[in-house]
Every structure is written in structure tokens, then in C-alpha cells.
C-alpha positions as CSV (number, residue, x, y, z in Angstrom):
1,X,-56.6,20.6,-48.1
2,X,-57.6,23.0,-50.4
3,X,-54.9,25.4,-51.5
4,X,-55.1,28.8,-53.4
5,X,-51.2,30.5,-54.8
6,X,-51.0,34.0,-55.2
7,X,-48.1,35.6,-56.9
8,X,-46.1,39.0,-55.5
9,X,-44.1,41.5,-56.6
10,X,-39.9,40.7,-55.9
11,X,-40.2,36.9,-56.1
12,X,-42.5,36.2,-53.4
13,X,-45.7,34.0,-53.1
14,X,-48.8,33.9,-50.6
15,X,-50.3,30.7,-50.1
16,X,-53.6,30.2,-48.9
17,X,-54.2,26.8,-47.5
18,X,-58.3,25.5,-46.2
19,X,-58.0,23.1,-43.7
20,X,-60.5,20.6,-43.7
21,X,-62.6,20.4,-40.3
22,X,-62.1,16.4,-40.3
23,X,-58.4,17.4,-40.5
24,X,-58.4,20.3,-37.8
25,X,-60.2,17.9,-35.5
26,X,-57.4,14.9,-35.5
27,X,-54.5,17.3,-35.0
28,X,-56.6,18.6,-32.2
29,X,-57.1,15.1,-30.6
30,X,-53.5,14.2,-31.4
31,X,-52.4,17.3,-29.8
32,X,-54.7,16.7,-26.9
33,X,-52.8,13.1,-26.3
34,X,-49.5,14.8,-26.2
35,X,-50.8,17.5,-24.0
36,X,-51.7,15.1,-20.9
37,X,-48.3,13.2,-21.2
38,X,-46.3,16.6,-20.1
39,X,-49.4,17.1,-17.1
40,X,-50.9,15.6,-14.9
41,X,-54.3,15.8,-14.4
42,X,-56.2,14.6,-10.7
43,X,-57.8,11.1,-11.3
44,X,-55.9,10.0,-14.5
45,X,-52.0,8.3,-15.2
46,X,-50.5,10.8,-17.6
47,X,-51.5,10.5,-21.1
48,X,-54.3,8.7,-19.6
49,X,-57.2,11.2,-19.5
50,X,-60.5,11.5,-21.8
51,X,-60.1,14.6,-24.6
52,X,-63.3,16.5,-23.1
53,X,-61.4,16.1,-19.1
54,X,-57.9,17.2,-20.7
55,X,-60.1,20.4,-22.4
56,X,-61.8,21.3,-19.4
57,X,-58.5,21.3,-17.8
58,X,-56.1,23.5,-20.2
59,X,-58.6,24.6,-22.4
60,X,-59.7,24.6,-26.4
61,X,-57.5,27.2,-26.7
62,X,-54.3,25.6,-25.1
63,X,-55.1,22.3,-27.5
64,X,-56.0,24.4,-30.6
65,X,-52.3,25.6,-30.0
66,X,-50.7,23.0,-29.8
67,X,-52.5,21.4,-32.7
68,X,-51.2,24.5,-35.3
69,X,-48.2,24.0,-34.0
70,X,-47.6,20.7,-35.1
71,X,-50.1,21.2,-38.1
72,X,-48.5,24.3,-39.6
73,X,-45.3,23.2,-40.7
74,X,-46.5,19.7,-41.8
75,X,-49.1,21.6,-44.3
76,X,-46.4,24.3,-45.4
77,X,-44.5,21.6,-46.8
78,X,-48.0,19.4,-47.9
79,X,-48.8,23.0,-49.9
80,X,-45.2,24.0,-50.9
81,X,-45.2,20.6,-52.9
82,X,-48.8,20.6,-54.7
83,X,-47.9,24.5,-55.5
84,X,-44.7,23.5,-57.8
85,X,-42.7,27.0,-56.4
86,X,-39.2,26.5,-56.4
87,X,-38.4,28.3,-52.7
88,X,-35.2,30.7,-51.9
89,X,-35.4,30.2,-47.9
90,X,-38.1,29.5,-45.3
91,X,-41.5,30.8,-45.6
92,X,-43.5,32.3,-43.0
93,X,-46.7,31.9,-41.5
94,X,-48.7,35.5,-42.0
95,X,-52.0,34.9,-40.4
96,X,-54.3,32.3,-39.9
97,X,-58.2,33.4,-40.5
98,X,-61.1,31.9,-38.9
99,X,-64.2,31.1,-41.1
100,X,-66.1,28.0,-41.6
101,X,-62.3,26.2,-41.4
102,X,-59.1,27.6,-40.8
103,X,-57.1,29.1,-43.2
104,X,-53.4,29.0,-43.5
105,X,-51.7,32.2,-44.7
106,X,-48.1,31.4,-45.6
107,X,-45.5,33.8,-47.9
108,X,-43.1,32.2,-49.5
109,X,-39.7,33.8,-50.9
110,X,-38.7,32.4,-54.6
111,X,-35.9,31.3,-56.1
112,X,-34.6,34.4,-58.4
113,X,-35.2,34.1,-62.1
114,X,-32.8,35.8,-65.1
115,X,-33.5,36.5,-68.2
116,X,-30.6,37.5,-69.9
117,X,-32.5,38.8,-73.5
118,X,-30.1,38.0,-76.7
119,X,-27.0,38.2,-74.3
120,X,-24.9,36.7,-77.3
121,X,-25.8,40.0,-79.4
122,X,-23.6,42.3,-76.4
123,X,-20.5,44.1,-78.6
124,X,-17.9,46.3,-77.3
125,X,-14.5,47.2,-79.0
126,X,-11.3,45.7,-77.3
127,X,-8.6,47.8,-77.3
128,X,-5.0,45.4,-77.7
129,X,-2.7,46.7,-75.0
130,X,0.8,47.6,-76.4
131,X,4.6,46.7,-73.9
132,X,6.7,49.9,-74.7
133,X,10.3,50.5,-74.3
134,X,9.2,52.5,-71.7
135,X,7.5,49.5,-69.9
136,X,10.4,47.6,-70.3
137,X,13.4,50.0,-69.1
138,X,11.0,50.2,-65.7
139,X,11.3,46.6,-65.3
140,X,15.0,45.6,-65.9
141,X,15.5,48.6,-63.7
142,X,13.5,47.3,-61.0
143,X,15.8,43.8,-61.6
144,X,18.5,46.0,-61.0
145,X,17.4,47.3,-57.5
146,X,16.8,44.0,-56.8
147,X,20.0,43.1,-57.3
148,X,21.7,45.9,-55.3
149,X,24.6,45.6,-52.9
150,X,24.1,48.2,-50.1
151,X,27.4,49.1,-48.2
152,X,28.0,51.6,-45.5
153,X,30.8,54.5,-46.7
154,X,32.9,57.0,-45.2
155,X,32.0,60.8,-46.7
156,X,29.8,63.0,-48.1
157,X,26.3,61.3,-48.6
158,X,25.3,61.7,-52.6
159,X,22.3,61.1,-54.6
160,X,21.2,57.2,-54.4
161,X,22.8,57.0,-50.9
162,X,21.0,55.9,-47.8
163,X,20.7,57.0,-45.1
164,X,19.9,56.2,-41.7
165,X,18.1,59.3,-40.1
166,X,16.4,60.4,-36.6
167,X,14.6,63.6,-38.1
168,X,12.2,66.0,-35.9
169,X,9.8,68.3,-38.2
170,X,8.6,71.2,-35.6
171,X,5.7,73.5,-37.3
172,X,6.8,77.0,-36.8
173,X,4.3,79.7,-35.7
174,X,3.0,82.4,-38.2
175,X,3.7,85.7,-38.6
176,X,0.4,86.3,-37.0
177,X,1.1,84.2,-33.8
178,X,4.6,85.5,-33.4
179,X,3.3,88.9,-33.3
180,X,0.1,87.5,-30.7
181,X,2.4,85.1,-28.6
182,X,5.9,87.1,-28.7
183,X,7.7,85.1,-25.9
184,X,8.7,87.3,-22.8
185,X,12.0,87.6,-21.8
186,X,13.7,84.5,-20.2
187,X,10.8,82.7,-22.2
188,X,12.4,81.3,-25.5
189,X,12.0,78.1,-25.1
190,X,8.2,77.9,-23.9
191,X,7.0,79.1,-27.0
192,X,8.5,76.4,-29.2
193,X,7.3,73.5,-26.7
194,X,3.6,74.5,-27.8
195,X,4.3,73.8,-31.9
196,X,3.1,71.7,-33.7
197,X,5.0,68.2,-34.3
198,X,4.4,67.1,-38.5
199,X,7.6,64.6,-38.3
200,X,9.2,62.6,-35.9
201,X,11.1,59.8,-37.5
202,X,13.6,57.6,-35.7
203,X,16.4,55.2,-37.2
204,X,14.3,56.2,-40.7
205,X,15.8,55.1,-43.9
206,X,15.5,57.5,-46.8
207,X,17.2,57.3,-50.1
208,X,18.9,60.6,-50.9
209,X,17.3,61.7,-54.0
210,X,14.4,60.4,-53.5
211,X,11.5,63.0,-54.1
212,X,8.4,61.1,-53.9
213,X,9.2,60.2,-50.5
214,X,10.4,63.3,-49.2
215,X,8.3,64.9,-45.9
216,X,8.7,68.0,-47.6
217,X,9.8,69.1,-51.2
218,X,13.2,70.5,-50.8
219,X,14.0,67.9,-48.5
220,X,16.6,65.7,-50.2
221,X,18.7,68.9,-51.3
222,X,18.8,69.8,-47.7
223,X,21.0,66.6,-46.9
224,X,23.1,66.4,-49.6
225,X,26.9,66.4,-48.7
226,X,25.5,65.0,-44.7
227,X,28.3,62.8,-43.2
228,X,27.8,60.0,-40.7
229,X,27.4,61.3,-37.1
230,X,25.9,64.5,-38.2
231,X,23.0,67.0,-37.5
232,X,21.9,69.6,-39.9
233,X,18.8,72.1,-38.5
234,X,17.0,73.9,-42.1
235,X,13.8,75.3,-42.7
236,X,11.2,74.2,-45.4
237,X,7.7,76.0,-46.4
238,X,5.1,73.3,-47.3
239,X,3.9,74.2,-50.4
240,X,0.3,74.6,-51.4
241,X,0.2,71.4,-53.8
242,X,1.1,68.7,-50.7
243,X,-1.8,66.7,-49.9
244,X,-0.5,64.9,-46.9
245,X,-1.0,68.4,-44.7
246,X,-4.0,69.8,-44.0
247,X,-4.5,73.0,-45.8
248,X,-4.2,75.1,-42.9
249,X,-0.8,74.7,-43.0
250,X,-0.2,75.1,-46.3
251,X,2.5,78.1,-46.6
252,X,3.7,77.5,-43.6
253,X,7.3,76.9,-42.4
254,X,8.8,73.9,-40.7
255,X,11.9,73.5,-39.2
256,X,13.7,70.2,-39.4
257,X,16.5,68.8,-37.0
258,X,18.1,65.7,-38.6
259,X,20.8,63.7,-37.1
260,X,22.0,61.3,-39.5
261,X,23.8,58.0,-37.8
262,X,24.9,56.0,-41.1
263,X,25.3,56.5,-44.9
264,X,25.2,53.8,-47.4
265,X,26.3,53.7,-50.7
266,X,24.0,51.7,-53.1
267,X,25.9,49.7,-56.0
268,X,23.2,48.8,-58.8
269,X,24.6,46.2,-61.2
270,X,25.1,47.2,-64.8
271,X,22.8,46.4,-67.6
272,X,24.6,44.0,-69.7
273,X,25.2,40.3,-70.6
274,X,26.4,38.9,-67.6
275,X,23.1,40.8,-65.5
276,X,20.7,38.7,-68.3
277,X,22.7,35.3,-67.4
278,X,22.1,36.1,-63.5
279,X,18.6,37.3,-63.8
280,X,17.5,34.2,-66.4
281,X,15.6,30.8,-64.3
282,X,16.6,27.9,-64.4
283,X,14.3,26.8,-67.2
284,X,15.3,29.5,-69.5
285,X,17.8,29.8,-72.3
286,X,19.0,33.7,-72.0
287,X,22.9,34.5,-72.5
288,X,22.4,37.9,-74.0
289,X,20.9,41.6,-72.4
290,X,18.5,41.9,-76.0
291,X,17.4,38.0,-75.3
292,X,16.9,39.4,-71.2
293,X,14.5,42.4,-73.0
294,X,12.5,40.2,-75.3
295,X,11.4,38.1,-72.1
296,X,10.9,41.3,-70.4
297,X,8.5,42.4,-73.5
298,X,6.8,38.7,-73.4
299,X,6.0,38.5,-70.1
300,X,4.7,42.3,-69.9
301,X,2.5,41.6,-73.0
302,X,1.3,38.6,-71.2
303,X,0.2,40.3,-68.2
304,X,-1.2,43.7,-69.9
305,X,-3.5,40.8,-72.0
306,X,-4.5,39.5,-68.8
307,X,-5.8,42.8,-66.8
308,X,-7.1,43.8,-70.5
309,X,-9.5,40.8,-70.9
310,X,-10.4,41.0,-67.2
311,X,-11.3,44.4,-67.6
312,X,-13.5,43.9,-70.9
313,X,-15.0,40.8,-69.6
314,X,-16.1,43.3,-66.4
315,X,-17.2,45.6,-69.3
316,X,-19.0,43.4,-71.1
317,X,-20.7,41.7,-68.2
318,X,-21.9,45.0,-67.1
319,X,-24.1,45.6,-70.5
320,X,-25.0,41.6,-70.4
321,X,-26.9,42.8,-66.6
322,X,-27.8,45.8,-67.8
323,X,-30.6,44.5,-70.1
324,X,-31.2,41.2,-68.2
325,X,-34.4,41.0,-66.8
326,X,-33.5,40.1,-62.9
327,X,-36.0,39.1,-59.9
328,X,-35.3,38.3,-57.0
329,X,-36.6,38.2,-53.3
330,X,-35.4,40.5,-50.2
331,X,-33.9,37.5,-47.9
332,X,-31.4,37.1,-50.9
333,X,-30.8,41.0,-50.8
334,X,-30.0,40.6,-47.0
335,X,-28.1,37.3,-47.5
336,X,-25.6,39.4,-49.5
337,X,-25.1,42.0,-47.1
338,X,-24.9,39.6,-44.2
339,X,-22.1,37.7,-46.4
340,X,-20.2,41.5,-46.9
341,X,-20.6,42.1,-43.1
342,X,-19.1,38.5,-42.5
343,X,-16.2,39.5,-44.9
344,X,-15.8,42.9,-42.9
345,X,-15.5,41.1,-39.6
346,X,-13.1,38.9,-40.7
347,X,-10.8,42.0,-42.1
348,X,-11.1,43.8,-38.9
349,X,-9.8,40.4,-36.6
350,X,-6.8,40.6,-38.9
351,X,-6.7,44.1,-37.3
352,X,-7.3,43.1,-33.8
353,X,-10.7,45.0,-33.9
354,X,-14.6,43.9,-33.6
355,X,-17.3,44.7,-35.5
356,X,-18.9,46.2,-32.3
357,X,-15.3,48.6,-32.0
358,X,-15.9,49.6,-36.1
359,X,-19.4,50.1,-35.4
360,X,-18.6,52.7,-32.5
361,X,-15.5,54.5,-34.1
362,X,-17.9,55.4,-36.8
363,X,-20.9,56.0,-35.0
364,X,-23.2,53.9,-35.7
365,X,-25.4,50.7,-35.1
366,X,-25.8,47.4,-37.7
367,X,-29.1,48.3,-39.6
368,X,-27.5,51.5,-40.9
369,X,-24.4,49.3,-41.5
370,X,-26.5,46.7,-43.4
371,X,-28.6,49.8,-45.2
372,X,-25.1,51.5,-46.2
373,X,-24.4,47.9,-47.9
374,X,-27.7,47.7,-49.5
375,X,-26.9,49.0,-53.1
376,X,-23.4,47.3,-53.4
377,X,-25.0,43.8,-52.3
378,X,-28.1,44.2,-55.1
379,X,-24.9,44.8,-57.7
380,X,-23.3,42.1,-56.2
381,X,-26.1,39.4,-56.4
382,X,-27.3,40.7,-60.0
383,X,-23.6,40.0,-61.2
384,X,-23.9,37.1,-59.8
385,X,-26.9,35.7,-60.8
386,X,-26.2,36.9,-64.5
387,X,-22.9,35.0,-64.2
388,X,-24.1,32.0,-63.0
389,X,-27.0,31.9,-65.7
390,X,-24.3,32.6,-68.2
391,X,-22.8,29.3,-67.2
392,X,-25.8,27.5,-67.4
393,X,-27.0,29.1,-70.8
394,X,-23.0,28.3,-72.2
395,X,-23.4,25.0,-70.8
396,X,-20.1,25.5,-69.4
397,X,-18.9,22.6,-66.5
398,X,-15.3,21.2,-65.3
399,X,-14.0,17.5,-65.8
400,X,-13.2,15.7,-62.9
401,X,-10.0,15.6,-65.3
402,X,-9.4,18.7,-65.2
403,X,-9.5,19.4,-61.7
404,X,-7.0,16.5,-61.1
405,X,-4.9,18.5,-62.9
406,X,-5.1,22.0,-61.3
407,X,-4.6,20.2,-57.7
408,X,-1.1,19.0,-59.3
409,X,-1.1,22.0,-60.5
410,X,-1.5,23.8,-57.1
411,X,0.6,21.2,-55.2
412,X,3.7,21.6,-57.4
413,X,3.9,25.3,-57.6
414,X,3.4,25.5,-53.9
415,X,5.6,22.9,-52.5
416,X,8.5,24.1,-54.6
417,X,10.1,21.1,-55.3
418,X,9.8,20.0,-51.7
419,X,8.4,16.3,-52.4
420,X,6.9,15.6,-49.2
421,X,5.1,19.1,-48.8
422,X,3.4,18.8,-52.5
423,X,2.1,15.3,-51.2
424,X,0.6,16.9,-48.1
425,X,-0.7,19.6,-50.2
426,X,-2.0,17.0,-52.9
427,X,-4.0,15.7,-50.0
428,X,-5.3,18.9,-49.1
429,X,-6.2,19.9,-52.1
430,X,-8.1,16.8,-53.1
431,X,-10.7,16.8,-50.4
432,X,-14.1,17.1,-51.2
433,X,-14.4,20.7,-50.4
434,X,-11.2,21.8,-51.5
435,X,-12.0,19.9,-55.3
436,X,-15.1,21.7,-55.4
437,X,-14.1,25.3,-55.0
438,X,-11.2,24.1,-57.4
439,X,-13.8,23.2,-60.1
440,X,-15.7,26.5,-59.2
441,X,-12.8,28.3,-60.0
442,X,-12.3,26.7,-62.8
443,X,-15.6,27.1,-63.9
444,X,-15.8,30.6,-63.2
445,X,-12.7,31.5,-65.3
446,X,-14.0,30.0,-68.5
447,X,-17.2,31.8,-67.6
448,X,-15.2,35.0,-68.0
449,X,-13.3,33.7,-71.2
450,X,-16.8,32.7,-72.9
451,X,-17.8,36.5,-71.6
452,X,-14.6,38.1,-73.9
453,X,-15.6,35.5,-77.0
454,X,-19.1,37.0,-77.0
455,X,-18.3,40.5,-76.3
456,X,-15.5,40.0,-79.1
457,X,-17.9,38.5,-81.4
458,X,-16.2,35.3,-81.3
459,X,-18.0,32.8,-79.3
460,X,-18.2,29.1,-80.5
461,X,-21.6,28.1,-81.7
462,X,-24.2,26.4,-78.7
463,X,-23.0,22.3,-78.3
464,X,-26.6,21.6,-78.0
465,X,-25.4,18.0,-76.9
466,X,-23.2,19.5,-74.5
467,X,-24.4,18.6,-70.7
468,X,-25.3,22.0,-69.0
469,X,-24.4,20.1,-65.4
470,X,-22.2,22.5,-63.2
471,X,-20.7,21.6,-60.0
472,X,-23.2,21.7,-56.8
473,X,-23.0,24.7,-55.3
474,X,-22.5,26.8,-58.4
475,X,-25.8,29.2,-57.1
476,X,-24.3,29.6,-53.8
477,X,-20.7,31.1,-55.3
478,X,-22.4,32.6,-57.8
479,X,-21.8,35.7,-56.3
480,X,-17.9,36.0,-56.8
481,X,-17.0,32.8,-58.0
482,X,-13.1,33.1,-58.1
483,X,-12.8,33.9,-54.5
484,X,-13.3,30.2,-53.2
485,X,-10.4,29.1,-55.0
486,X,-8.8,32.1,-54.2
487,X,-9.6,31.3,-50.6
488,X,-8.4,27.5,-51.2
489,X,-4.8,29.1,-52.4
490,X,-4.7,31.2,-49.4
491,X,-4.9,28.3,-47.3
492,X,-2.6,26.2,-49.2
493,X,0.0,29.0,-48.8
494,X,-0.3,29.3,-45.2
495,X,0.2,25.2,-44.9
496,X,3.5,25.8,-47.5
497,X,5.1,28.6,-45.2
């Protein structure tokens, strides 16, 4: 076998294999025998029959078919190992030519290669996030809502009340079509059976005040003073600034019926000592409204850091890809896309619809689906090879260790103190699969803290003695790395409820 390697453009590889005639003429024979086992052939038992009777009965051309069947993939692989390539998927046979001996064309998809340049030399400023008062007022008054008693009252609804509403928004006609379509006597009511219908709300619940939520602006102050039982008619213009109507009928008036069947009277607790006692866990020591604030302020700082750093790190890996030299082949283009088309599937069953029903509502077929997807995949798989390279070049990996401890970890915080649900979950957890999107995750999230140390100029010196083993399957979840654990927590919470 004599073999030639040819390198293409975007990770991909001819291969030109000789085949010996000595060679071609065995498979041929071998080909033959297996041939007149599956025929039979007047004067012989099957399998029986001479090479030269069994070609003047199917033919060379029938044996020399069956022969490059059996021969082609046996000298893919003979040439895919003398060649050294590291392959991405399946190659495929491009031609065979005829000389003096047959020729084996094969092309060959490679395994993508990153170069991520002086990664560690990537600076951008990080901006601290700062908890105001501000910040902190909107929480403890969100632990007051939370905390609200809701009864039903006699009288005059006032701001903060709700109420309990059947309301009917009718789009009255113009001045235009009033003049055009002035109803004829005896006609009144035809006319208003043909407007148009922009509300129609029944047993609605709608907090008297509450403007970001009104159908119309003006709305609330419509219904103040409304008792239970009921029904106020009033006329609103939508004004030119609401985006939830088309502009055509901006300007235009709507006339509202509301009947109102209940109003509640909403009793928020008051900010003070005895609120921070009944808002404090278990596990924490708060007796006092300014000890109820400073947790507030903690936690808040704690969580602004987080988005912050997740942010920057997205930053930051951004401008790592940017001057990272990335190749890669096609299929791994179109594995991407077929992985986001899988994800889309799955979101539509939630909605009781097929890919074939999305595909029709917006009028189209699967190749301009998949073409649509194109760019966002070839983002998606240059993030993800860069990541994954990071991890490699960091020599970042996961203890065995420390994944016992996150499936604890998991188990505890999901079975909530139920003992025999957080051993059911500690089983779940510690199956092969499950540990090994664990330790992805894990890996993936000191991927992104190593990415904030080096955008941040802070990044611990290379352990050259450091092992730079991750956990199989790191190239595979490359690609989004935290959403297999994320996936494994899904699950877990489904088995807790």
C-alpha cells in the first residue's frame, strides 16, 4: 500500500491510497468465495464453484464490487493509521481512479486545533459592583409583600387593594368611521357589535394603584372608590407611548365595562424588629431591623459579585477567541447546529408542538433552519474550543474528592433534610454519568474563575508538575460546559418534588 496525505483548507485531509495488484487480486478471490455462497450456480454446491465459472456467471464487475467493498474500509483505517491524523468523524470515499492499480481517494475531517497566542497577556478593567440603599429598601420591601395578609373588606376599594375584576375593553370607532358608518335608526347596537375587542378579562386580579400593570394609563384612577358588586363604564384614549397596541390605534378611545366581584385589603407588615426576627433562618443570629439590612447588603454584594465576574469572564473570553487562531472542519460546524436544533425540539415538546409545526408556522423547511443557525453555532463551537484549550493550557482537572463532595453537596440541599430522599439522591447522583457531568461542571467553573484571574492580572504562575488530565468527555461539553450539571440538577429536582 502506498499512501500519499494531502492537507485542505478547514481541517480536512485527502488521502491517496495505491493498492497493490497482488492485493487487489486476493480481495477479488476472497470476494469471489463469498459471492457463490449467497448463489447458486448450475453444476456446483454453493461456495463450491471455480473463480473463472463464478466470473462468467456475475461478472468482473459484480466481484470487483464486492471486493472494494470489503477492501475500502479495511485500507481507510490501514491508511488513517500510517498517516498519524487525528480524525473528527468518518471520512469518506471521494473517487477511486483506475491506472496501472487502483487508487483510493479518501477525505478525512480533522480534529480542530487552537491556538490561543499569549492568552495570559488579555487585560480588561473590572468594574466592583456597589449594594445601595436603594438596592436594599427594594428587597426588605419585597420581604414585606411576601409577608402580606390579604383579607376581603367591606367599602370603598383604595390604593394597594385588590381587586377581583371581569373587565370588557371595547375599541370605539373614530371620528372618521362614525361619520362613514353612522348607524341608521333602530340600529344602535349593530354598530358596536363590529368593534374591536383590546380586553376581556374575567375573575382578573389587579392591584389598585398599580400602574405598570394597568391595560391603559388612567386605569387605576378610574376604579378608585369601586365597591364589591359593582360596575363602572369609563372611557380611556391609548396614548401614543403604549407599546402593547399597535400604532394604529394609538389615539384612540376605548371604553371599558368593569364589574368588580370582591375587594381585598392588603396588610404589609411593618419594618421593624419583630419583621427581622420572623424573616431571619434558622441558622442565623438576627434580633434587630439594622442586623436584617446588613444581611440584606451581604447577600446583595454577594450576588452583584457573582453576575459581575460572570460577565467579565464572558468579556474576557471574548478577546481570548478573538485573537486565537481556530480551525476546524464543517461536520463540527453542523454538529453544533444539529445539537441547537435538538435543544429547540426539546423546548417546543414542553410546548406540545413539533419541530415539523415550528417549521410550518414560520414558513420554512430544515436547511434554512440549520443555515439561520449557522453563525450562532461557529460562535458557539469557537467558545467552546477556546474554553476547553484553556482548561488544558491551565492544567485545570477535578478530584475524585471533590466531586464526592458536591454530590453531598447536591443531595443535602435537595432532599431538605428529608434523610431517605438525600440517600436516593446520593445514589443518583453518584452514577457514572451523573459524577461525570458533576466533575464537568466543576471543571468548567474554575475554568471561568482562572478566566477572571488572567483577565484581572492575577492568575497563579503555570504548576508545570501539575497533571493536565481532565475528565473524559471534556471535548464533547466543551461547548457549554455548565449545562450538563445544570441538566443533572434539573433532574435531581424533578426526583425531590
Amino acid at each position: 500500500m502506498e499512501l500519499q496525505t494531502e492537507l485542505l483548507e478547514n481541517r480536512m485531509a485527502r488521502l491517496r491510497v495505491k493498492i497493490e495488484a497482488d492485493e487487489l487480486e486476493t480481495a477479488k478471490r476472497q470476494a469471489a468465495r463469498r459471492l457463490a455462497k449467497r448463489v447458486s450456480i448450475p453444476g456446483f454446491r454453493k461456495g463450491k464453484a471455480p473463480y473463472q465459472i463464478i466470473a462468467r456467471y456475475l461478472g468482473e464487475g459484480a466481484i470487483l464490487e464486492e471486493a472494494l467493498d470489503q477492501l475500502g474500509p479495511e485500507i481507510y483505517r490501514q491508511a488513517l493509521d500510517e498517516s498519524g491524523l487525528e480524525p473528527y468523524g468518518p471520512g469518506q470515499l471521494e473517487n477511486i481512479e483506475s491506472e496501472d492499480n487502483l487508487i483510493f481517494v479518501f477525505t478525512v475531517p480533522l480534529s480542530p486545533t487552537v491556538d490561543l497566542g499569549d492568552y495570559r497577556a488579555v487585560r480588561l478593567d473590572f468594574e466592583e459592583p456597589e449594594v445601595t440603599d436603594e438596592m436594599v429598601d427594594e428587597v426588605l420591601k419585597s420581604m414585606q409583600n411576601s409577608k402580606a395578609v390579604i383579607e376581603p373588606k367591606d367599602g370603598p376599594a383604595a390604593p394597594g387593594d385588590h381587586l377581583t375584576l371581569d373587565v370588557y375593553g371595547e375599541l370605539l370607532p373614530s371620528e372618521e368611521e362614525a361619520a362613514e358608518d353612522s348607524p341608521k335608526e333602530g340600529d344602535a347596537d349593530e354598530a358596536s357589535d363590529d368593534n374591536a375587542v383590546v380586553f376581556d378579562q374575567h375573575e382578573w386580579t389587579f392591584i389598585l394603584g398599580d400602574e405598570e400593570n394597568e391595560p391603559i394609563p388612567g386605569f387605576s384612577a378610574a376604579l378608585e372608590g369601586i365597591t364589591a358588586g359593582e360596575e363602572r363604564t369609563f372611557d380611556l384614549v391609548i396614548p401614543d407611548d403604549v407599546e402593547a397596541y399597535n400604532e394604529e390605534y394609538h389615539g384612540r378611545t376605548v371604553r371599558f365595562t368593569v364589574t368588580c366581584h370582591e375587594v381585598a385589603a392588603r396588610h404589609i407588615p411593618p419594618l421593624n424588629d419583630d419583621f427581622a426576627q420572623q424573616m431571619a433562618g434558622e441558622d442565623e443570629d438576627i434580633e434587630t431591623l439594622l442586623e436584617l439590612r446588613m444581611k440584606v447588603r451581604e447577600d446583595l454584594q454577594k450576588v452583584l459579585n457573582e453576575r459581575a465576574e460572570e460577565s467579565y469572564a464572558n468579556a474576557v473570553l471574548d478577546k481570548i477567541v478573538e485573537q486565537a487562531s481556530i480551525e476546524f472542519p464543517e461536520e463540527a460546524v453542523q454538529d453544533y447546529i444539529s445539537d441547537m436544533i435538538a435543544d429547540l425540539e426539546q423546548n417546543l415538546q414542553q410546548q406540545g408542538l413539533t419541530l415539523k409545526d415550528f417549521l410550518n408556522l414560520n414558513q420554512m423547511d430544515e436547511d434554512t433552519l440549520r443555515e439561520q443557525y449557522r453563525e450562532s453555532a461557529i460562535e458557539r463551537l469557537k467558545h467552546g474550543l477556546v474554553l476547553g484549550e484553556i482548561v488544558k493550557q491551565e492544567r485545570l482537572n477535578v478530584s475524585d474528592a471533590a466531586v464526592d463532595e458536591e454530590v453531598k453537596e447536591r443531595s443535602s440541599r435537595y432532599s431538605d433534610g428529608n434523610p431517605q430522599l438525600q440517600e436516593v439522591l446520593e445514589q443518583f447522583f453518584g452514577q457514572e454519568q451523573s459524577r461525570r457531568d458533576i466533575a464537568i461542571g466543576l471543571l468548567t467553573q474554575r475554568a471561568y474563575k482562572r478566566i477572571v484571574e488572567i483577565g484581572k492580572g492575577e492568575a497563579p504562575p503555570l504548576d508545570e508538575s501539575q497533571t493536565d488530565e481532565a475528565p473524559e468527555g471534556l471535548d464533547v461539553a466543551a461547548e457549554n460546559i455548565e449545562e450538563t450539571a445544570d441538566a443533572a440538577e434539573d433532574t435531581a429536582e424533578e426526583a425531590a418534588s
